[in-house]
N, C-alpha and C positions, 0 to 999 in steps of 0.2 A: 431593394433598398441600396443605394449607392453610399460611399463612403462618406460623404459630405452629411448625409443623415443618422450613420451608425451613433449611439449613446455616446461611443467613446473615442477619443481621436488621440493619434501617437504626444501630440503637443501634452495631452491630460496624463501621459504617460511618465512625459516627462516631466511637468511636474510635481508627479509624486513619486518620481525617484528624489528629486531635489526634499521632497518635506520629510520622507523618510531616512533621506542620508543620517548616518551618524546612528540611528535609531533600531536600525535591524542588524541581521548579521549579513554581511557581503561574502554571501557562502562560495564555496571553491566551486570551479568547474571544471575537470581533471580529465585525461585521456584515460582509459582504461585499455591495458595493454592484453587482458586477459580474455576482455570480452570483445576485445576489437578482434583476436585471435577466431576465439570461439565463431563468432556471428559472420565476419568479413565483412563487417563494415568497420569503416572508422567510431566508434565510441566514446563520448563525452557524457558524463555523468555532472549534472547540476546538484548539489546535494542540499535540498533546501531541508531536508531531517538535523541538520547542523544550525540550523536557527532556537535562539534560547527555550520555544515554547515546541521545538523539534518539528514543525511544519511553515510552510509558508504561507498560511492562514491569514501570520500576524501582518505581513506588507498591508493586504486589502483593510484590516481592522484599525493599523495606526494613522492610514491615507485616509480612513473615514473619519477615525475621532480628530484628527488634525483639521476638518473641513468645520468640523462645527462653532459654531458660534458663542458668545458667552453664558447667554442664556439658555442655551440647549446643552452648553456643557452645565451648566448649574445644574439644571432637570434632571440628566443623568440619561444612560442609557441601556437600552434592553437589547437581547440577541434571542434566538432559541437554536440550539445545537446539544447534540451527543457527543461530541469531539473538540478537533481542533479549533473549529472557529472559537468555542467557549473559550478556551485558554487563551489563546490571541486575544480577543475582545476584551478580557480578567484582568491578563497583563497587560495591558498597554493603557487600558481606562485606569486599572489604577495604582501605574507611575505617573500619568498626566492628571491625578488628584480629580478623577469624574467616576462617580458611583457607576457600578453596572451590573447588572441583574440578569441573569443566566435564567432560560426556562429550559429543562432539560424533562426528557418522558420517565414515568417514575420509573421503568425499569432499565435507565441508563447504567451499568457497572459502576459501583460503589468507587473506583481510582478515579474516573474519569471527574465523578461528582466533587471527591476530594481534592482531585491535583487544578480543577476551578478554582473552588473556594479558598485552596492555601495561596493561589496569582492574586486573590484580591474579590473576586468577582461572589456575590449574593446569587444563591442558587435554588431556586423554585423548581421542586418536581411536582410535573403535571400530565395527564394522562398515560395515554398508552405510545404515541406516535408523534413524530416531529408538527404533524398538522395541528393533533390536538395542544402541544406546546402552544404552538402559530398564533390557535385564533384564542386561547388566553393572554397570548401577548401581547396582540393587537387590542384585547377589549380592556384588560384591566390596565395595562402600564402603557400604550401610547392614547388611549383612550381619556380615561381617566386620569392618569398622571401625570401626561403630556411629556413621556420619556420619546429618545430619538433611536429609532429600528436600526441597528447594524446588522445587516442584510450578511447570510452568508456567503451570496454570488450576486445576484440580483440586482447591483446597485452601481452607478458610474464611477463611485469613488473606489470600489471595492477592487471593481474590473482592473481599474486602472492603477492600482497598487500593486494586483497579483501582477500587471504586464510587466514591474519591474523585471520580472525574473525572465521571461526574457530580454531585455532589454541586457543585464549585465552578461547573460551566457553570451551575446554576439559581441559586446567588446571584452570577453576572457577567450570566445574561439569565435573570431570571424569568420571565419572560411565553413564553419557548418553549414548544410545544404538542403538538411533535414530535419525540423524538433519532433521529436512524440512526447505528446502529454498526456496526464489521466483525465479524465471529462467525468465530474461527478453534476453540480449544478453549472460548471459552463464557466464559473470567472477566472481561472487559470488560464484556460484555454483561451478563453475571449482575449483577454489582455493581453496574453505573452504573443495571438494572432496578429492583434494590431501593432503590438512592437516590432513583430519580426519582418513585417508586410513593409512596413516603413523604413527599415534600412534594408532588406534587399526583399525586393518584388517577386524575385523567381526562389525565395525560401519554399521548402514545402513544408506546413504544418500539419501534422498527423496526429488526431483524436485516437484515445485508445477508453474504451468502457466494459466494466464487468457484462459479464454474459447473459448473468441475471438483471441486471441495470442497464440497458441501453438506453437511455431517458433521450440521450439527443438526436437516435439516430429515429426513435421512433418518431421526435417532433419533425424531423425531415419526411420522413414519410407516410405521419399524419394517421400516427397508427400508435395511440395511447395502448393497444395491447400486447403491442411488441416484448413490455418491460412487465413479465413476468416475477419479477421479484424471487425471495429467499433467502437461506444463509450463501453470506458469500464472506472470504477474510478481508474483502477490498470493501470496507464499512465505508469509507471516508467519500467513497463514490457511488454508495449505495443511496440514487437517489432518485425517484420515483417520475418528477417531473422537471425537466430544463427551464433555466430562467428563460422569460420571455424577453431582456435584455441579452442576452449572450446568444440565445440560440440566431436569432439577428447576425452578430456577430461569426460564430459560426458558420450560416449560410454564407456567407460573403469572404470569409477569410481561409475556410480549414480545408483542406483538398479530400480528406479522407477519412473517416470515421471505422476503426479495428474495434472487433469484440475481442474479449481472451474470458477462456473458462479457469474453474479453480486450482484444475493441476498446472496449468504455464503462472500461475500468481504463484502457488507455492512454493514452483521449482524457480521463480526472479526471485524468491526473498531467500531460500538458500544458496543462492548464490552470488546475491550482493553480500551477504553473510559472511561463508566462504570464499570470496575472492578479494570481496574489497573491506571484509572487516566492518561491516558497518551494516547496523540493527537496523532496518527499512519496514514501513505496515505495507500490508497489500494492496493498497491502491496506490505507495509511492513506489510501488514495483512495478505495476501494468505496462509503464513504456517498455521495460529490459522483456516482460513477458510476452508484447503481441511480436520484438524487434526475433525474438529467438523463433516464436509462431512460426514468421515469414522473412525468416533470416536472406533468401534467395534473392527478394526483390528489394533489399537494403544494400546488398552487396558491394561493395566499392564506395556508397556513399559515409559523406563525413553528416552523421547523425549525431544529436543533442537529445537524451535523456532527462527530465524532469524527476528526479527522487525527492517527489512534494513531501512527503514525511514520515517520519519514524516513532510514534505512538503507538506500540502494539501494544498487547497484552503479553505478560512474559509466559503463561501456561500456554496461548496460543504459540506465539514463536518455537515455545519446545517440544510440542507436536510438530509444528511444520519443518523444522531441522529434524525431529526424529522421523518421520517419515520419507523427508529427502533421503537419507542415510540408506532408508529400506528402499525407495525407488532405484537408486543407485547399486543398489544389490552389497551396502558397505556395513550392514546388522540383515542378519539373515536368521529365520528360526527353524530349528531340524527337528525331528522327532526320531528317536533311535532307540531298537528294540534290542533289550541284552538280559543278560539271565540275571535275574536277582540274587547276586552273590556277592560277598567283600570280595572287592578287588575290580571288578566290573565299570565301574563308574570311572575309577585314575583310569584305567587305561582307555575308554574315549577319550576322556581330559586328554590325557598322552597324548592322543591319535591326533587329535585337535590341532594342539599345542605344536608337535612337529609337522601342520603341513602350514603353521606362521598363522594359525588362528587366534583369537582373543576371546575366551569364555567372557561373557558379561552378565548372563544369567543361565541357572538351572533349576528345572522344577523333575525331583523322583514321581513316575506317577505307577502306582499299582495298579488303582482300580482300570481296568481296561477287559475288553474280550479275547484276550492275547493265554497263553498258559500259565494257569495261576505261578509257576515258577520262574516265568519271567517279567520284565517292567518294561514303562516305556521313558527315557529320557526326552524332556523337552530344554533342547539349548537353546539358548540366543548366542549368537555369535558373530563377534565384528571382523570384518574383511577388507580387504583394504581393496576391493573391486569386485565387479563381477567375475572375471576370470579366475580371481583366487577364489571367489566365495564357490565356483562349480569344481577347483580342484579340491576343495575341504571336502565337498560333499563328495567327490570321484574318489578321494584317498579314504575316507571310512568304509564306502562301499567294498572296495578293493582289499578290504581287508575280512570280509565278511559280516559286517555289519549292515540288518537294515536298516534304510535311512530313506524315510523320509520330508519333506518339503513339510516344516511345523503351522501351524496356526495361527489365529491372532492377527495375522498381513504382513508376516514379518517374513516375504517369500524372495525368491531371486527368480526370475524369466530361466 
């Protein structure tokens, strides 16, 4: 398929930067001096988690309700999504005064249902899976109600809304040379493809997909069972099969398709966290995770990061910062054997404490196979690195205490 054929063309790109001007957020696109450090390459972070409904979902949803007609906006319209598309679609149908009906699977998280409904949007839980949402929303509301599908990827208006986002990252950094995006159903990818393709030819676009989700690389290779599925934290690109508009797209425009697995997702959201301050879900992390994967062959270039959005769940985030912490060797937990007496317990504390350690918890444990006179301490312990957290453990040792490496996963290498 030649370009003259693709669904979507730069011209449609443009205008629907023009229908959404004024309407979305013209989110920053910022060097990052820490990760340009870290990675060696140049670094550019797009941060579309800075948009009112925290994803860039909303560009493709406002470029589609913008296309409709009077009578299709009267009709009203339907989506079916878990996530962000729902709230883009919620908010933006209803500030433009057009009813819209969310079908979401009954076991979508209770916030996600709520933070729909309070944008505006009428929310039907149904089945088990995004499919079984699909085909009740196909039979009862565009069937029967003659409502109009806002597609979550799949659709020319859509594509060609997400493409704003590139289109603004190359006039805030010209000179990028390289984008990585997330590729869940393809209209990110697709459109920001055909933007970037149109103002310079030799850009390289780079797809990046959960490990358990390959949905586009498997349609490239024509191997539906490549996409094993599972729990992954990267929901947003958890998605089964590629539109048949984008993947199109894709073949013609993307040079490269990256997997990344769950520990390079966990360790991009702790560290867009702690470097740039700013709360990312894990599919708007996958770029910063496959760029650190294969940091070698990014080297020297001037690369563009897509941070499509920041809707996490907050219990999720404070695992995946507590575990960074632990991967980092900066919460460590020991297990220390001392004689069950007063005075016993301060003087680890003590021991701790003078080698610059941070008690955060302690658990006394008797019951053990150890002698009945003495216990075993289980601490947590924060460090401010790996280096310190093996001098904590070297300076108790050294004092005659044994000490071992605690439980739980709370270890240092």
């Amino acid at each position: 398929m030649n370009a003259a054929e693709l669904p979507v063309s730069f011209p449609d790109v443009r205008r629907a930067a023009q229908v959404i001007d004024g309407q979305v957020v013209r989110t920053p696109c910022t060097r990052s001096r820490v990760l340009s450090k870290i990675t060696g390459a140049e670094v550019w972070l797009k941060f579309e988690n800075f948009q009112f409904t925290a994803s860039f979902k909303e560009r493709g949803a406002l470029n589609k309700l913008m296309s409709l007609s009077d009578a299709e906006r009267a009709a009203g319209v339907a989506a079916m999504s878990a996530g962000n598309h729902a709230q883009g679609v919620a908010y933006h149908a209803t500030r433009l005064g057009i009813k819209s009906i969310i079908v979401m699977p009954a076991n979508t998280p209770f916030t996600k249902v709520r933070n729909t409904r309070e944008l505006g949007g009428e929310v039907i839980l149904h089945g088990e899976t995004l499919a079984d949402a699909q085909t009740f929303l196909e039979s009862e509301l565009i069937e029967k109600r003659g409502m109009t599908l806002v597609h979550p990827y799949d659709d020319p208006y859509i594509i060609a809304g997400q493409g704003t986002v590139g289109l603004e990252m190359l006039e805030q950094a010209p000179d990028l040379d390289t984008l990585i995006v997330p590729v869940g159903g393809g209209g990110l990818i697709a459109g920001i493809a055909i933007a970037a393709h149109a103002i310079n030819p030799q850009i390289q676009v780079v797809g990046v997909e959960s490990a358990a989700f390959p949905s586009a690389y498997a349609a490239l290779q024509n191997d539906p069972s490549l996409v094993k599925g599972g729990q992954t934290i990267a929901e947003g690109i958890a998605v089964k099969n590629i539109g048949r508009l984008t993947i199109a797209i894709i073949r013609e425009h993307v040079a490269e398709l990256m997997r990344v697995d769950e520990a390079s997702i966990e360790r991009a959201v702790g560290l867009l966290a702690s470097i740039e301050k700013v709360i990312v879900e894990g599919a708007g992390a996958v770029g910063l995770a496959a760029l650190l994967s294969d940091s070698a062959r990014f080297a020297g270039r001037k690369v563009g990061l897509v941070v499509s959005g920041g809707n996490v769940d907050t219990r999720l985030l404070a695992s995946v910062l507590l575990r960074q912490l632990v991967n980092e060797s900066r919460l460590i937990s020991l297990s220390i054997d001392i004689e069950d007496r007063p005075g016993f317990l301060a003087r680890v504390a003590g021991r701790i404490g003078e080698s610059g350690g941070n008690i955060i918890q302690v658990h006394h444990e008797r019951l053990h196979r150890g002698h009945a006179k003495n216990a075993t301490l289980e601490v947590m312990v924060e460090a401010q690195d790996e280096a310190h957290a093996r001098q904590i453990f070297d300076d108790l040792a050294a004092v005659g205490y044994s000490v071992r490496k605690g439980s739980g996963g709370m270890e240092f290498d």
